[in-house]
MMTF fields as JSON, N, C-alpha, C and O atoms, coordinates in Angstrom:
{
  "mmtfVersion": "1.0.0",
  "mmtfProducer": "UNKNOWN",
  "numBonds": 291,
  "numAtoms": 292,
  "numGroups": 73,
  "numChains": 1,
  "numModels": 1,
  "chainsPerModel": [1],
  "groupsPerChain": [73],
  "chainIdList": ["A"],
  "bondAtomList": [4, 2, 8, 6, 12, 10, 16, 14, 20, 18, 24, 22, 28, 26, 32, 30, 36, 34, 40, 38, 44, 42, 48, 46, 52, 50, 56, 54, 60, 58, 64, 62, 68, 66, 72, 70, 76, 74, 80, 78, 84, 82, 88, 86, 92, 90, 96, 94, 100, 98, 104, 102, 108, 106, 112, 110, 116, 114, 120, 118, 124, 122, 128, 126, 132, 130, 136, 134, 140, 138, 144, 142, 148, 146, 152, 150, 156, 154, 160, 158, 164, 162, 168, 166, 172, 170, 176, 174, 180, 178, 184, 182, 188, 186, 192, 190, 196, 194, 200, 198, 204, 202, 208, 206, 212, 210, 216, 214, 220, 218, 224, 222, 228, 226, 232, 230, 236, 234, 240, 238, 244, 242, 248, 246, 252, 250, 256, 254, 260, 258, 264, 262, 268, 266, 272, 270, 276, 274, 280, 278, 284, 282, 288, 286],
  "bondOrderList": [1, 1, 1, 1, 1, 1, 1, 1, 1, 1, 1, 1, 1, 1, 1, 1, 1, 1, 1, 1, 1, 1, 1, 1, 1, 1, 1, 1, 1, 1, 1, 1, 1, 1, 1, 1, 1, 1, 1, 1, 1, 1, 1, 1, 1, 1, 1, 1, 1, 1, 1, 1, 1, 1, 1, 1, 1, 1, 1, 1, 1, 1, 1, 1, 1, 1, 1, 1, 1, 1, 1, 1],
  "groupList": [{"groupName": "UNK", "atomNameList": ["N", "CA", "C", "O"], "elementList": ["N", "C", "C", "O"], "formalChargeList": [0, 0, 0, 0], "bondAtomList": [1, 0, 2, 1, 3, 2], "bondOrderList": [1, 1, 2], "singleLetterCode": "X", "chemCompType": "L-PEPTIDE LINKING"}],
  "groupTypeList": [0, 0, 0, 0, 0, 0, 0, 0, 0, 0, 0, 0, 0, 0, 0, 0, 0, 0, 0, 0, 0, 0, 0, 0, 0, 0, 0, 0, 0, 0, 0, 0, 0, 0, 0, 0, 0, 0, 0, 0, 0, 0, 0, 0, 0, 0, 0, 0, 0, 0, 0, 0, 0, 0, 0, 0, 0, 0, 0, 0, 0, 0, 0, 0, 0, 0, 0, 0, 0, 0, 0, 0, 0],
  "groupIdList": [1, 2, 3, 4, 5, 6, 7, 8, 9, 10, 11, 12, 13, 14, 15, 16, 17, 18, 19, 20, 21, 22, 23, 24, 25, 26, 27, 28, 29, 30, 31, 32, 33, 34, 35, 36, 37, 38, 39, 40, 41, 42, 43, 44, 45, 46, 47, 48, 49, 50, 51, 52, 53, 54, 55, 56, 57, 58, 59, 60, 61, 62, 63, 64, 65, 66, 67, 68, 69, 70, 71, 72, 73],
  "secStructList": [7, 7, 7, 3, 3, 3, 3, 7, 1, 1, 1, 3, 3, 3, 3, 3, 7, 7, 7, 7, 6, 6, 7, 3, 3, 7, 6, 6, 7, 3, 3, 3, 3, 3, 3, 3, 6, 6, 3, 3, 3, 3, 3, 3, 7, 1, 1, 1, 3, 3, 3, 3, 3, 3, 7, 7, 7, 6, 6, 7, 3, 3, 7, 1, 1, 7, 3, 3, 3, 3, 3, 3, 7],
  "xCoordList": [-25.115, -23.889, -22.827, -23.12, -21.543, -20.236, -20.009, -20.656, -19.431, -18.543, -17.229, -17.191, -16.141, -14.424, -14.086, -14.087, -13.889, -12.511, -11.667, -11.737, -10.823, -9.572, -8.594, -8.968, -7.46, -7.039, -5.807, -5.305, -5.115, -3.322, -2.575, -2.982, -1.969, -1.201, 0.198, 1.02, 0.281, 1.681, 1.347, 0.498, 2.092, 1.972, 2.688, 3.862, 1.864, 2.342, 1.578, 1.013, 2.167, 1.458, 0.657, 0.938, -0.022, -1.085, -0.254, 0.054, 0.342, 0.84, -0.218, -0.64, -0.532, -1.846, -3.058, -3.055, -4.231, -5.453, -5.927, -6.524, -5.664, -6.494, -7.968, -8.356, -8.553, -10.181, -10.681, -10.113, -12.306, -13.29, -14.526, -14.645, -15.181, -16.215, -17.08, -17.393, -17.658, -18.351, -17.351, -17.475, -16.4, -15.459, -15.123, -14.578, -15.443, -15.651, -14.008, -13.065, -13.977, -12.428, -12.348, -13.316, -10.869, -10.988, -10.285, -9.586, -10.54, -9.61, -8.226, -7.816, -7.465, -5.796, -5.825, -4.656, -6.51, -6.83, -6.394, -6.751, -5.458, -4.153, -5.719, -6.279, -6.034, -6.546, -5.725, -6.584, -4.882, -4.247, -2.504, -2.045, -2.033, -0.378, -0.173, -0.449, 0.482, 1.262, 2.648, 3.05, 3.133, 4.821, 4.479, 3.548, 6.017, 6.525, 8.037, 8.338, 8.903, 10.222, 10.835, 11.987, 10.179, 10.881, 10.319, 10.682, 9.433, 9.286, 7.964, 7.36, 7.374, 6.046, 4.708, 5.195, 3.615, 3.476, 1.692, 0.898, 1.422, 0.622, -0.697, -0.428, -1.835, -2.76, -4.192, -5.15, -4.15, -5.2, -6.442, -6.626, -7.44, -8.85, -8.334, -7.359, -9.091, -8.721, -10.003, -9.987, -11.307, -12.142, -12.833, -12.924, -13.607, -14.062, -15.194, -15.294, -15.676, -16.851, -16.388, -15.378, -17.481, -17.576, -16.8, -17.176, -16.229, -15.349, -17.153, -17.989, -17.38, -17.79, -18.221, -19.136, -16.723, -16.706, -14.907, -14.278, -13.99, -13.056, -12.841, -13.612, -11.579, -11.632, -10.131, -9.818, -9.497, -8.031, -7.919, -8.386, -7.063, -6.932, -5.476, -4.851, -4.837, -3.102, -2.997, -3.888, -1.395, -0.862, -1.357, -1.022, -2.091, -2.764, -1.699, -1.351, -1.274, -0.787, -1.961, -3.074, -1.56, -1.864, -1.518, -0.43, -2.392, -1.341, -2.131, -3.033, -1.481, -1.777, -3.13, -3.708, -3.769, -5.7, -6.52, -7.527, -5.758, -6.891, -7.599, -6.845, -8.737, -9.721, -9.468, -9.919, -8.817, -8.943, -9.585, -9.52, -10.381, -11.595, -12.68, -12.547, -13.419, -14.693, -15.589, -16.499, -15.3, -15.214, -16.667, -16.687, -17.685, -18.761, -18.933, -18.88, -19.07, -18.567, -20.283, -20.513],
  "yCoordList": [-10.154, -9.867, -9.392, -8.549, -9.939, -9.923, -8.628, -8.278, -7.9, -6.76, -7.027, -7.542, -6.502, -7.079, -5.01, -4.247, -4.598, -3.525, -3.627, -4.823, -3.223, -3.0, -2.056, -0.913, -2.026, -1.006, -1.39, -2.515, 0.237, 0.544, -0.446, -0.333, -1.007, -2.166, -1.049, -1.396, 0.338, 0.575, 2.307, 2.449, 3.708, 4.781, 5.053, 4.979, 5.243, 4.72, 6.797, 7.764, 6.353, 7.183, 6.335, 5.155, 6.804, 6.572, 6.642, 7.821, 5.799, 6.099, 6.19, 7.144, 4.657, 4.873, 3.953, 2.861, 4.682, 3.925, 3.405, 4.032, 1.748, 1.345, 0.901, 0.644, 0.957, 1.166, 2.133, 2.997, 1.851, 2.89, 2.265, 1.04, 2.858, 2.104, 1.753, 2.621, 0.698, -0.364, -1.12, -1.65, -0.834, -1.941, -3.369, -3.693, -3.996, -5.917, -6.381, -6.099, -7.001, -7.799, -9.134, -9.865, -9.597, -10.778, -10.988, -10.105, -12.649, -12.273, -12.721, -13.655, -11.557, -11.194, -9.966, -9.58, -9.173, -8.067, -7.241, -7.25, -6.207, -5.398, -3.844, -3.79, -3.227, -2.313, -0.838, 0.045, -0.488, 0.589, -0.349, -1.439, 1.331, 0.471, 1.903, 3.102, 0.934, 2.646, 1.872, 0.886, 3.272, 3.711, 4.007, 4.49, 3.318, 3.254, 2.754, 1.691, 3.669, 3.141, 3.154, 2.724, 3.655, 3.587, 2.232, 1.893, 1.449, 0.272, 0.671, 1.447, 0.03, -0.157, -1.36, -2.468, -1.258, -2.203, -2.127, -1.272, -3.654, -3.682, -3.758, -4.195, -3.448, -4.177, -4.651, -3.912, -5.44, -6.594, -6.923, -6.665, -7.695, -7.854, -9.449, -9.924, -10.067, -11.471, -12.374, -13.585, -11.571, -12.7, -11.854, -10.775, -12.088, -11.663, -10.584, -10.699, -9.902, -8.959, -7.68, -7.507, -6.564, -5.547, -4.061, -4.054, -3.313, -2.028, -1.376, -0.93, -1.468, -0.562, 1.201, 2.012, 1.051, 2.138, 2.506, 1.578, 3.585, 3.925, 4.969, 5.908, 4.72, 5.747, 6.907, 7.859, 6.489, 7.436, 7.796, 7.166, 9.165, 9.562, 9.274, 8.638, 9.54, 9.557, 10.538, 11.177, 10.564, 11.318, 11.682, 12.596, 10.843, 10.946, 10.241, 9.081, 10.757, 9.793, 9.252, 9.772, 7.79, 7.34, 6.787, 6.222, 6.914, 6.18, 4.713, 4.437, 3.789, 2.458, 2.614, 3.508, 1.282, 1.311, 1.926, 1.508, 2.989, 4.117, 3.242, 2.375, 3.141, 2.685, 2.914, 3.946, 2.051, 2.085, 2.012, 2.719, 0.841, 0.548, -0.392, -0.691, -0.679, -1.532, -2.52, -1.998, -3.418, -4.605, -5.366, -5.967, -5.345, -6.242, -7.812, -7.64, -8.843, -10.249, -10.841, -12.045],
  "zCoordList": [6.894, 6.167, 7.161, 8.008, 7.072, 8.092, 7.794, 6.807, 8.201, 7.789, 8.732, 9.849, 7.906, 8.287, 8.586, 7.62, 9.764, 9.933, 9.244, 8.959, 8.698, 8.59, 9.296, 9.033, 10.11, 10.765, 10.787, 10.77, 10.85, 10.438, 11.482, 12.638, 11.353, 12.573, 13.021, 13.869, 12.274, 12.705, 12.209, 11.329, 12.846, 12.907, 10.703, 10.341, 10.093, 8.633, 7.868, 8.379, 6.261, 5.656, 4.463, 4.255, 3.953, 2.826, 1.753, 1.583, 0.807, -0.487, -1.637, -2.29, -1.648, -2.427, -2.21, -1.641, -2.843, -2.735, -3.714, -4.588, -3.716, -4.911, -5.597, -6.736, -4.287, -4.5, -3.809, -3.141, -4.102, -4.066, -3.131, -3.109, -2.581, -2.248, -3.031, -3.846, -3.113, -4.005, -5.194, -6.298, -4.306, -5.395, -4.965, -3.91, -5.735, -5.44, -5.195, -5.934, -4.211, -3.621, -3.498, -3.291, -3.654, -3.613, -2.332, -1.835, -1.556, -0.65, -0.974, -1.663, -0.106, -0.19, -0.982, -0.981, -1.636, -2.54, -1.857, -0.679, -2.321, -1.662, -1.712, -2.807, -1.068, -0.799, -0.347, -0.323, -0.122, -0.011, 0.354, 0.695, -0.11, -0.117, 1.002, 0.97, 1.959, 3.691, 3.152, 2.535, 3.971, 3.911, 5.645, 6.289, 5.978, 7.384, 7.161, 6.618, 7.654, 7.969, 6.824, 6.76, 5.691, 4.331, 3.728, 2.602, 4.465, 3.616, 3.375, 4.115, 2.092, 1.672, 2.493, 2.719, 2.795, 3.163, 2.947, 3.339, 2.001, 1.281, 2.33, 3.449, 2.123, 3.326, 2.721, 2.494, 2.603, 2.284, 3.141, 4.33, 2.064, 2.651, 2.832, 2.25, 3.642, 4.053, 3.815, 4.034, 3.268, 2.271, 1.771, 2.356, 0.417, -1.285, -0.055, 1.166, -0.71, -0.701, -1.25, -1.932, -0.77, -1.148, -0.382, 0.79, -0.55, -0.405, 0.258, -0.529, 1.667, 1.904, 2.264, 2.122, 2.861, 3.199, 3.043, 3.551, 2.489, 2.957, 3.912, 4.113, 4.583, 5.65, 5.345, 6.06, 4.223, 4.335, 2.859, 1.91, 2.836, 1.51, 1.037, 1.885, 0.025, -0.407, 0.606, 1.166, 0.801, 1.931, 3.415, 4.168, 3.529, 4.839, 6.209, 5.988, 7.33, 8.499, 8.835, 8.754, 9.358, 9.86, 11.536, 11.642, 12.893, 13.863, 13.74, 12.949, 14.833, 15.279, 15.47, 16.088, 14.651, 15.176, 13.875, 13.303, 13.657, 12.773, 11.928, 11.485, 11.544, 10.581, 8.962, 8.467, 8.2, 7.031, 5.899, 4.893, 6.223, 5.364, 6.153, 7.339, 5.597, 6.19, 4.819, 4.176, 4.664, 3.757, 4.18, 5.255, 3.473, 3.865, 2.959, 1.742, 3.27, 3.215, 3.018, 2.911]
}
């Protein structure tokens, strides 16, 4: 079984989290929404499996890299 990283592409905050771990995704499935620069910016799984693991809460910073979630395929 693949497992997919997910990680912050940009120094952002956590607005919100819309899953949980063990929650089923599809791919393109928006998984947490960051704020940077005043813009929103959605971040997505890029194929179907399972919400293994999350790594950030609401209001959390984030910098470049940090580990968001971990998606097993």
């Amino acid at each position: 079984m693949a497992v997919e990283e997910i990680h912050a592409e940009m120094v952002s905050s956590v607005v919100t989290v819309l899953v949980a771990p063990g929650t089923e995704v599809a791919a393109g499935d928006t998984l947490v929404i960051l704020e940077s620069m005043k813009m929103e910016i959605p971040v997505l799984t890029e194929r179907a499996g399972t919400v293994a693991e999350l790594h950030v809460t609401e209001g959390e910073v984030l910098q470049e890299g940090d580990l968001i979630a971990t998606v097993q395929h």
